[in-house]
N, C-alpha and C positions, 0 to 999 in steps of 0.2 A: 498507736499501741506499741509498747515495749515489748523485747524479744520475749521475754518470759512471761508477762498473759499471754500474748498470739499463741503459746504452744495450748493453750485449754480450751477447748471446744464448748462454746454457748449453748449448741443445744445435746449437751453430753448428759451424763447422768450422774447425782450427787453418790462419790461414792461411800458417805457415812447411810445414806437409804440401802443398799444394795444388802441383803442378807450377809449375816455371820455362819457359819459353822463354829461354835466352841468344843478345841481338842482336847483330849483328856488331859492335857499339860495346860489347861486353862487358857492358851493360846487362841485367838480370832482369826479365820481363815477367812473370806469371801466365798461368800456361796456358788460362786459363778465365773471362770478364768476363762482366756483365752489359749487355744494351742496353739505350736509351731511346728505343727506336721505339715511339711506343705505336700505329703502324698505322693513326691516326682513329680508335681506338674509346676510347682511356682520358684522362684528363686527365693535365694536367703535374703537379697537387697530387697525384694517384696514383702517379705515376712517380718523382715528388723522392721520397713517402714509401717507395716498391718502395727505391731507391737505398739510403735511408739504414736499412732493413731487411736490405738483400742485406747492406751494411757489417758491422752489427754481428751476421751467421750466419758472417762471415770473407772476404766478398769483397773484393779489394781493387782490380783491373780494373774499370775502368766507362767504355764508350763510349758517346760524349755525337757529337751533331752540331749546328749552328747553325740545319741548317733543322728540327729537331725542336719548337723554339721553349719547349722547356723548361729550357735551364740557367741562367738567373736561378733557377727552384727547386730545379731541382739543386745551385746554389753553395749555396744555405742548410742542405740537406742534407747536403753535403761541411764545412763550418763546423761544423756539430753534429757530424760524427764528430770530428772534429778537437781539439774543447772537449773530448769525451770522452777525448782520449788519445790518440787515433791521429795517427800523425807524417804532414807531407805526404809523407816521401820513400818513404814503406811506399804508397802508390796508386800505383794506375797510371792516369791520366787522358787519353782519348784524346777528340779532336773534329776535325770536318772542316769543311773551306769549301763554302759551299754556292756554284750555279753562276752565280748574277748577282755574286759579289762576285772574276770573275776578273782585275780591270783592275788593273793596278801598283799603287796606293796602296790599292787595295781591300783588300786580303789582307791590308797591315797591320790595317787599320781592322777586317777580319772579327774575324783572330786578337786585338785589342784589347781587341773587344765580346765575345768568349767568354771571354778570363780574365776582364775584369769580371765578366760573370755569372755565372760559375764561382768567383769571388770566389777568384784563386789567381796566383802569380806568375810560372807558366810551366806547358806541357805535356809531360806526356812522349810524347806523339805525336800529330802535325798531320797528316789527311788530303787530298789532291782528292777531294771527294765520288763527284764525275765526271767524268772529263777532256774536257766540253764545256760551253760557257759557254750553253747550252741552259735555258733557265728554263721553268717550270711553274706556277702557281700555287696554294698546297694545297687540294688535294683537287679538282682538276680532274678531268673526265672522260678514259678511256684515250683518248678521240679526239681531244681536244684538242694543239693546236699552237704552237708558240711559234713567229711568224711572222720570227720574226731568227734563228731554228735554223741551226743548218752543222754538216754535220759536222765529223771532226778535224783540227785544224790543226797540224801537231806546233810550229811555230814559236810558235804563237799558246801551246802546252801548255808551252814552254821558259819563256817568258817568266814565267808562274804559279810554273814548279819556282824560277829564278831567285831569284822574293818568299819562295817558301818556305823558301829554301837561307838565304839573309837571317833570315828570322827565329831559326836554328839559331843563326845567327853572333851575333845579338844576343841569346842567350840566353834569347826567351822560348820557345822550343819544344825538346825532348832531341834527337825525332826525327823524321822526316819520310817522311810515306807515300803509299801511292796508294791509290785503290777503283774499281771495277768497271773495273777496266782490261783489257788481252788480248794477249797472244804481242807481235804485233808492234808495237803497242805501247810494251809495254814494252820491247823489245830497243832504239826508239830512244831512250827515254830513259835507260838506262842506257850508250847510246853516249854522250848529250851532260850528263850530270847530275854535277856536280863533289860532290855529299854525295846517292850511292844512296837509295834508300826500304828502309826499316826492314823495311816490313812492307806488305804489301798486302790492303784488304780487298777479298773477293769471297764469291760464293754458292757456299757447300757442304752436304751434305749429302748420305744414302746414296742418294737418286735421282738427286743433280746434284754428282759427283763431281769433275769437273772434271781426270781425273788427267794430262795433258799441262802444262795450266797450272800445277798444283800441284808437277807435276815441277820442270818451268822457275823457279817463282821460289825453290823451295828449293834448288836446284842453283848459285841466287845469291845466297844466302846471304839471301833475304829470307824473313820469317814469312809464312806466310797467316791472317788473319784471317778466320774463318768466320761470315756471317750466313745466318739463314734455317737455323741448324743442326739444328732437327727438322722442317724444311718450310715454318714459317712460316704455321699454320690462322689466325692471326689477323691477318692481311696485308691489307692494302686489299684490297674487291670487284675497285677496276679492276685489281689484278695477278692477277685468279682467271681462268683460260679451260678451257674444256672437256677440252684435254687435259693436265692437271694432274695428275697422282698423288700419291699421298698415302704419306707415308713411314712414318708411325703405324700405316696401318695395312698392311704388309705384313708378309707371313708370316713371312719370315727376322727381322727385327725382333718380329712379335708370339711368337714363338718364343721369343727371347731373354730377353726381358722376362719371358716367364712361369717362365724358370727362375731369373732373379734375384727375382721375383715386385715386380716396380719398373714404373713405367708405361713404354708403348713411346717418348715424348720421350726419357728417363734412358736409353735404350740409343743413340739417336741420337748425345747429347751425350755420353756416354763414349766409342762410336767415333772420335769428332770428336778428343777429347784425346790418345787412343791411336793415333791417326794421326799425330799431328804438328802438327795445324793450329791456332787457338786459334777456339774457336767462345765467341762471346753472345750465348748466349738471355736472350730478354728473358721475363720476366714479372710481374707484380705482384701475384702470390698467394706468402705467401714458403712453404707448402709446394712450393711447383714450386720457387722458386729455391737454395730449399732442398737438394731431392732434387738438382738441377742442381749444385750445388757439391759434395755428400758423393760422388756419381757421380764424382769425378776423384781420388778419395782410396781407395775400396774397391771390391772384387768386379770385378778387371779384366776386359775380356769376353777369351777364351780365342784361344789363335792360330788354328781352326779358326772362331771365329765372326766372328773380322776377314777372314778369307777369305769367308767365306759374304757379307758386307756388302759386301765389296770387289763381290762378285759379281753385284749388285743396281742396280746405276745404272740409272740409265734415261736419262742426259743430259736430266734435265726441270727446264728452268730455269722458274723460278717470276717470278721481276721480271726480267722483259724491256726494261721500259726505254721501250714506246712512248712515252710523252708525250715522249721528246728529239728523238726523230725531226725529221729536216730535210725542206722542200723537193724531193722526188727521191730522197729515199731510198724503197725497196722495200717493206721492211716492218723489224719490232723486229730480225731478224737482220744488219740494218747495221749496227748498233749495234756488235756483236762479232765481229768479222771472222772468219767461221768459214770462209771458204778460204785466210785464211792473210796474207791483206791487206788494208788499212786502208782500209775504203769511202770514198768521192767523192759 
């Protein structure tokens, strides 16, 4: 066998089978990506290698971020599929701007240093990581504060969409999104934003359903990107707190799973596809990532058992977000304006 079969996996998955999302630019996303969170616990040579494993089982989605500090070895990763055959225009390559690089030239120079490192000559989708210029530094403690924190400024978020709209125009990015945004929010930017967002990443999954917000941006025609889609057990300590549930292991889930006889993850993740939304799970064992891709291809779960899920929320948001927190804010629930208005 030549260098370039051996890179494709026999018992992968075809990935013209794998679901579409069509964006409102007519564009085809894959229903189903892989992340490159590795959480603090795995290294970035684990995660290029996860990538360039998930590739050749048929993935073709892969979100990538800047503050991950791994895609210098994900571009080499992505270059080996590449030499193997696989064409750039068959991936789907998403990365976001992390939140010290909000300043006008910043965002070119972000989005610059990510195709560099990504070794690629344009994105198909550029995220706001977070729509506050709130910095952290890795792996601080949940107590920790960024002493220049504020909350949101929507003029201050204009000016970020502006660089971004810009970069579409100059052809290094397809399309252009948000993350961890909320309601109101996003109604203003979609008031003031000359090229909408594609797609919005946020936490989903059957305990933190999110169905209001999920309504809202599919109703505008934008995708939801789901993280965190089987709960997210291998999350930083600082996002774990006491009242956390666990999505694995609940009934309706552990139920399910035993009649597919597939782990309760692979039932999370096929909900997630058969809902609508595009969920990436990350992992770096490619039996998981494995079962995670063939799960959107077979054994659809049944319209009684999407009820049953539907039925199980718990509204238990997992990444809260403390470390953005300003000055005066209350507590992580500023962050998401969960009475309907943009905290101060």
């Amino acid at each position: 066998m030549d260098k370039l079969s051996s890179f494709f996996a026999t018992d992968g998955v075809d990935p013209n089978k794998v679901p579409k999302r069509t964006l409102y630019t007519g564009a085809k996303m894959p229903a189903i990506g892989i992340g490159t969170f590795g959480s603090d616990r795995f290294s970035g040579e684990d995660i290029a290698e996860a990538v360039k494993g998930a590739i050749s089982v048929g993935y073709r989605h892969i979100d990538c971020a800047a503050v991950y500090c791994n895609e210098h070895l994900i571009g080499k990763s992505l270059q080996e599929a590449m030499q193997a055959g696989i064409k750039r225009e068959e991936l789907w390559i998403t990365s976001k701007i992390w939140n010290d690089m909000h300043g006008d030239g910043d965002i070119l120079l972000s989005c610059a240093k990510t195709l560099k490192d990504l070794q690629l000559d344009y994105l198909d989708l550029y995220l706001v990581h977070w729509p506050y210029p709130n910095y952290h530094a890795p792996g601080v403690d949940v107590d920790s504060r960024d002493p220049h924190a504020r909350p949101y400024i929507h003029e201050e978020y204009m000016k970020v969409w502006r660089q971004m709209e810009r970069l579409v125009e100059m052809g290094l990015v397809k399309h252009i999104g948000t993350s961890n945004m909320t309601i109101p929010k996003m109604k203003l930017l979609l008031r003031d934003a000359k090229i909408k967002p594609a797609c919005n990443e946020m936490e989903l999954h059957p305990h933190f359903q999110q169905p209001e917000f999920f309504k809202f941006v599919m109703d505008n025609g934008i995708f939801p990107i789901g993280f965190c889609p089987i709960g997210s057990p291998t999350r930083p300590d600082r996002d774990k707190t006491e009242t956390d549930t666990v999505d694995i292991q609940d009934p309706v889930i552990l139920k399910i799973a035993k009649r597919l006889n597939v782990h309760p993850a692979v039932v999370c993740v096929k909900w997630a596809v058969q809902r609508g939304q595009i969920p990436i799970p990350f992992s770096i064992h490619r039996n998981e990532y494995l079962s995670n891709l063939m799960c959107s291809v077979v054994d659809p779960l049944t319209e009684e058992e999407m009820k049953e899920i539907a039925g199980i929320d718990k509204n238990c948001r997992l990444i809260k977000g403390q470390v953005f927190l300003w000055q005066g804010a209350k507590d992580w629930q500023d962050l998401w304006d969960l009475d309907g208005k943009i905290a101060q």
